[in-house]
C-alpha positions as CSV (number, residue, x, y, z in Angstrom):
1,X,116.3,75.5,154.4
2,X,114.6,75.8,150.7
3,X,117.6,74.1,149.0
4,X,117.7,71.7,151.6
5,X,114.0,70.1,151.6
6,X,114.4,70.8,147.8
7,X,117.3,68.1,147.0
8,X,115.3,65.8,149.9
9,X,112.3,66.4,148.2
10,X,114.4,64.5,144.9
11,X,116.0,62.0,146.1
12,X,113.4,61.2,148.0
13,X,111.3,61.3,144.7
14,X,113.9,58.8,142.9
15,X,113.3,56.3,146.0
16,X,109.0,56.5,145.2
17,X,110.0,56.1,141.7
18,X,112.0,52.9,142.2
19,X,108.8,52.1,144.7
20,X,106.6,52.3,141.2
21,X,108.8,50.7,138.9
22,X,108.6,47.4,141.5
23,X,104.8,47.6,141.2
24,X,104.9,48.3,137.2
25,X,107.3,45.6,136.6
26,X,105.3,42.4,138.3
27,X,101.7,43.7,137.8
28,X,101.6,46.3,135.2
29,X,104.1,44.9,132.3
30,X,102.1,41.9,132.2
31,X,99.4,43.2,131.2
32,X,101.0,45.3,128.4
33,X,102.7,41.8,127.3
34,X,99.4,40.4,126.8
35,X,97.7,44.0,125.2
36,X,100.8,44.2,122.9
37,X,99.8,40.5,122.1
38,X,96.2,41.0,121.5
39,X,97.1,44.6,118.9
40,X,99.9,41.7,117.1
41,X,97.2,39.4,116.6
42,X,94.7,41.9,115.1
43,X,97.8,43.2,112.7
44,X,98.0,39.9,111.6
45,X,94.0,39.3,111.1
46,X,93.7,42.2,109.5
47,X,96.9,41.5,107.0
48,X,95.2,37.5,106.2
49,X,91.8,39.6,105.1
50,X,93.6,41.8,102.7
51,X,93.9,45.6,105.1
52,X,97.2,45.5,105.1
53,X,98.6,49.3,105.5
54,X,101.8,48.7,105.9
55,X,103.4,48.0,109.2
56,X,105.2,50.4,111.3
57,X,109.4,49.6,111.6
58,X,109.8,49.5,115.9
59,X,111.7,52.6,116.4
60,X,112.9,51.3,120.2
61,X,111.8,47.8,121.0
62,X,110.1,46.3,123.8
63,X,113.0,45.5,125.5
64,X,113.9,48.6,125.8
65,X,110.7,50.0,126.9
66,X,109.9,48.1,129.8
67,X,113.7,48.3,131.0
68,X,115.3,51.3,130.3
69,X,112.8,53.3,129.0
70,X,110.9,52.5,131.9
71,X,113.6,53.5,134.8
72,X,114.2,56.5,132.8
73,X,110.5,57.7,132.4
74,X,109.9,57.2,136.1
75,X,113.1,58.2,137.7
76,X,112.5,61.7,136.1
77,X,108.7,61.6,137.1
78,X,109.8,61.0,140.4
79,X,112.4,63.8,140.5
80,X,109.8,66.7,139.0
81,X,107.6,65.2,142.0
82,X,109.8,65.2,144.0
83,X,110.7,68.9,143.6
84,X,107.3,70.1,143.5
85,X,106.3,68.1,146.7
86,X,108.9,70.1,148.6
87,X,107.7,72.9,147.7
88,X,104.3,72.0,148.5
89,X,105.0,70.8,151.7
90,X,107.1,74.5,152.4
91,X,104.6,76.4,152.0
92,X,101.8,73.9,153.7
93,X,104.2,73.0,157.0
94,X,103.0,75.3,159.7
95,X,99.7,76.9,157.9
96,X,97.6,73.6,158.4
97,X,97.3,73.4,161.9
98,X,99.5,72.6,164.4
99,X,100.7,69.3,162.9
100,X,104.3,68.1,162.6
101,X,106.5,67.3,159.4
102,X,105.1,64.0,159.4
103,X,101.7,64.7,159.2
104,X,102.3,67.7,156.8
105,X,103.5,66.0,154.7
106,X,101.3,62.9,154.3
107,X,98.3,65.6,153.9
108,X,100.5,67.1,151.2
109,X,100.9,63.8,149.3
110,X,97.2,63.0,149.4
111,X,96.2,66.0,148.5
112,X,98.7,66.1,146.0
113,X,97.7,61.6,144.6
114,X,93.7,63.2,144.9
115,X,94.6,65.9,142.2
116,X,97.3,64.9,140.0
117,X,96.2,61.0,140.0
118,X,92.9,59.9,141.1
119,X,90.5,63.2,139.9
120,X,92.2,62.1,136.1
121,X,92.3,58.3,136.7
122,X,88.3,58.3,137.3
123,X,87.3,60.2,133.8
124,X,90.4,59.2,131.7
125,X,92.0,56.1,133.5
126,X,95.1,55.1,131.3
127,X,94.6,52.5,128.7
128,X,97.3,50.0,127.2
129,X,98.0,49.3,123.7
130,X,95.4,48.6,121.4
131,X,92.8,50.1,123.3
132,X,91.7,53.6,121.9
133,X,91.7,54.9,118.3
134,X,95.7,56.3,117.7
135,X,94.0,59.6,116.2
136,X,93.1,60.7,119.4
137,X,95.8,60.3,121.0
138,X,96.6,64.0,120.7
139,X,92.8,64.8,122.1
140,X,93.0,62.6,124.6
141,X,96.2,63.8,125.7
142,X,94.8,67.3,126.1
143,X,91.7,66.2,128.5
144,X,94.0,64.1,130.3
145,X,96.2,67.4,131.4
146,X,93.0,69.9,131.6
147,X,91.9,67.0,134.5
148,X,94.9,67.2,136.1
149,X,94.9,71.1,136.2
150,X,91.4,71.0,137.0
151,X,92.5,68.6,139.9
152,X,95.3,70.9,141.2
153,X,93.0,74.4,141.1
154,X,90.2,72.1,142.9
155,X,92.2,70.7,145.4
156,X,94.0,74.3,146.2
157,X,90.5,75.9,146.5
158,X,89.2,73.2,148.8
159,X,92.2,73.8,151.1
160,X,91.5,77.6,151.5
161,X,88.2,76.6,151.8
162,X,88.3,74.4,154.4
163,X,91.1,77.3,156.1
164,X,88.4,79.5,155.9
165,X,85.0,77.6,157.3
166,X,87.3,76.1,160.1
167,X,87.0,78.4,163.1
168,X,83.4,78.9,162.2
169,X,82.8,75.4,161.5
170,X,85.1,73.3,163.3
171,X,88.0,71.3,161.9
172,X,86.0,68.1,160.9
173,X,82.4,69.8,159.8
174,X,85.0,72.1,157.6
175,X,86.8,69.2,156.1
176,X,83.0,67.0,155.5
177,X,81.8,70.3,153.8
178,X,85.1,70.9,151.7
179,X,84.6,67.2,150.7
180,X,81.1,67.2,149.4
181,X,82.0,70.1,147.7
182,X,84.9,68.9,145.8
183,X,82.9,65.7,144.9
184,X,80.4,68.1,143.4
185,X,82.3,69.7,141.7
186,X,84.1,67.1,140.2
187,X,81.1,64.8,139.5
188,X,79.8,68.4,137.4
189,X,82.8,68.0,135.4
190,X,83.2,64.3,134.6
191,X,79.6,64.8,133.3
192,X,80.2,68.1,130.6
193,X,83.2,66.5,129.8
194,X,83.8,64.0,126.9
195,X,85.6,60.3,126.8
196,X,86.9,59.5,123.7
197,X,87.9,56.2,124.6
198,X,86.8,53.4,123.1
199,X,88.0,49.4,123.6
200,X,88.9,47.5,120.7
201,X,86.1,44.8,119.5
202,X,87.0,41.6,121.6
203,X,90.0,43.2,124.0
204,X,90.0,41.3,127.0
205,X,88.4,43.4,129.6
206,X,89.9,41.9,133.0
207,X,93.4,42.7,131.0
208,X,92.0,46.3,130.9
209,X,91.4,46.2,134.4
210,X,94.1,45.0,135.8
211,X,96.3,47.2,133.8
212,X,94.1,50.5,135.3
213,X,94.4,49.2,138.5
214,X,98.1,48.4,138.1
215,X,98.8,51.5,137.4
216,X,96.5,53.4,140.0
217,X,98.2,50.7,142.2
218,X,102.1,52.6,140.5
219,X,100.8,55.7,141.9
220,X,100.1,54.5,145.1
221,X,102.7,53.5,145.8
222,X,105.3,56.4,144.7
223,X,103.2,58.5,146.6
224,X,103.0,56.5,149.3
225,X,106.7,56.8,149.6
226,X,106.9,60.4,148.9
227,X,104.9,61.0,151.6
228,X,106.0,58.9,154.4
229,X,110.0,58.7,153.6
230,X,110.1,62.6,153.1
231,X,108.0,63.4,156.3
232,X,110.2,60.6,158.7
233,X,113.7,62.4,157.0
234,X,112.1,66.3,157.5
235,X,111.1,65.6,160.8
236,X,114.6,63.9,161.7
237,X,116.4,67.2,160.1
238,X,114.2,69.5,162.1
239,X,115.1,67.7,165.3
240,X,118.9,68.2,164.7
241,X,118.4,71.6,164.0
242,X,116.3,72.3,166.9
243,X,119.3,70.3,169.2
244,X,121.9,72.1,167.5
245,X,120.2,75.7,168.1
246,X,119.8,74.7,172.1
247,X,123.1,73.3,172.0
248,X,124.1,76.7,170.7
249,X,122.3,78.7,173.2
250,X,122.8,76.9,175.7
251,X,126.9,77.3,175.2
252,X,126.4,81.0,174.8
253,X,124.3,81.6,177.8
254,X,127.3,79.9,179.7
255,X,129.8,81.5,178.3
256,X,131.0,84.9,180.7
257,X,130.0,87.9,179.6
């Protein structure tokens, strides 16, 4: 059963993927186009005035980026997300309540979009080039991962916490208390922790926005499909094996002694 919701869970991740590359290719590339644009023009402003550094030599060009370094980067994205959402949704099916594959597993992949995408995406939403000094890359980098574990532990502890207030509670007072807590808690942490961020003198802003929301919109929509596309084919594989087993015991109970 493992193996089998396992190598679901990853090709159902490679079909999300290919979901986020259609959403990265007409809104979000655009945007980089015009970014990549705005950091060439600077290069050159900067090389007329006489700060000159020297350029860089493009180690893979921008071809190659937004085509196959693209499908590659989100194809295995979609695969480790894949994998870990089956796992998720094992251990979640049948200790959430009396709900079905389907519903399991859409809880599983908001849960899973509220703590690995949006809890990050509101302190360190992702920036295109030329926006942000490159020598924080490697401090940026770390935030953005300590969100995304913070997100995980926070959305985990919110679950058992709403598991626990439930029978006392009920199932909806639970889930409004769990909810105000985990805003609390979060809004406690974007405060004590720090943005580094900072957008170049005369960026374009509605190019910034539109490439943060392009890429929330990305997420979206690979989880989107995760969700839905994994719960329709679980549920379908558990209906076969449920027919197959009464098939099965229903021959044997015929069958003479």
């Amino acid at each position: 059963m493992m193996r089998s919701l396992l190598v679901r869970g990853m090709l159902t991740g490679v079909a999300a993927a290919a979901a986020g590359l259609l959403i990265a290719w007409i809104y979000g590339e655009p945007q980089v186009a015009e970014a990549i644009a705005f950091e060439e023009a600077r290069a050159a402003g900067h090389a007329a005035a006489g700060h000159d550094h020297g350029e860089e030599a493009e180690v893979v060009s921008r071809t190659v980026q937004s085509t196959v370094g693209l499908i590659t980067a989100m194809v295995f994205y979609g695969v480790a997300i894949g994998g870990l959402f089956s796992v998720a949704f094992a251990f979640a099916h049948g200790r959430i309540g009396n709900l079905g594959a389907r519903a399991t597993s859409a809880l599983v992949a908001l849960a899973g979009f509220v703590a690995i995408v949006l809890v990050p995406f509101l302190k360190y939403p992702p920036t295109p080039p030329a926006v942000g000094d490159p020598g924080t890359i490697g401090g940026r980098t770390a935030l953005y991962f300590g969100m995304v574990a913070l997100g995980v532990l926070a959305t985990v502890a919110a679950v058992i916490m709403h598991g626990r207030l439930a029978p006392r509670l009920g199932t909806w007072n639970a889930a409004t208390v769990t909810a105000v807590g985990f805003a609390i808690v979060a809004a406690v942490v974007f405060r004590l922790t720090p943005r580094p961020d900072a957008v170049a003198e005369g960026f374009p802003g509605t190019v910034l926005w539109d490439f943060r929301i392009a890429s929330l919109g990305v997420q979206v929509a690979l989880w989107a499909t995760l969700g839905l596309l994994f719960g329709a084919l679980t549920e379908r594989s558990f209906r076969r094996r449920a027919a197959s087993r009464t098939g099965t015991e229903t021959g044997a109970a015929r069958t003479p002694a």
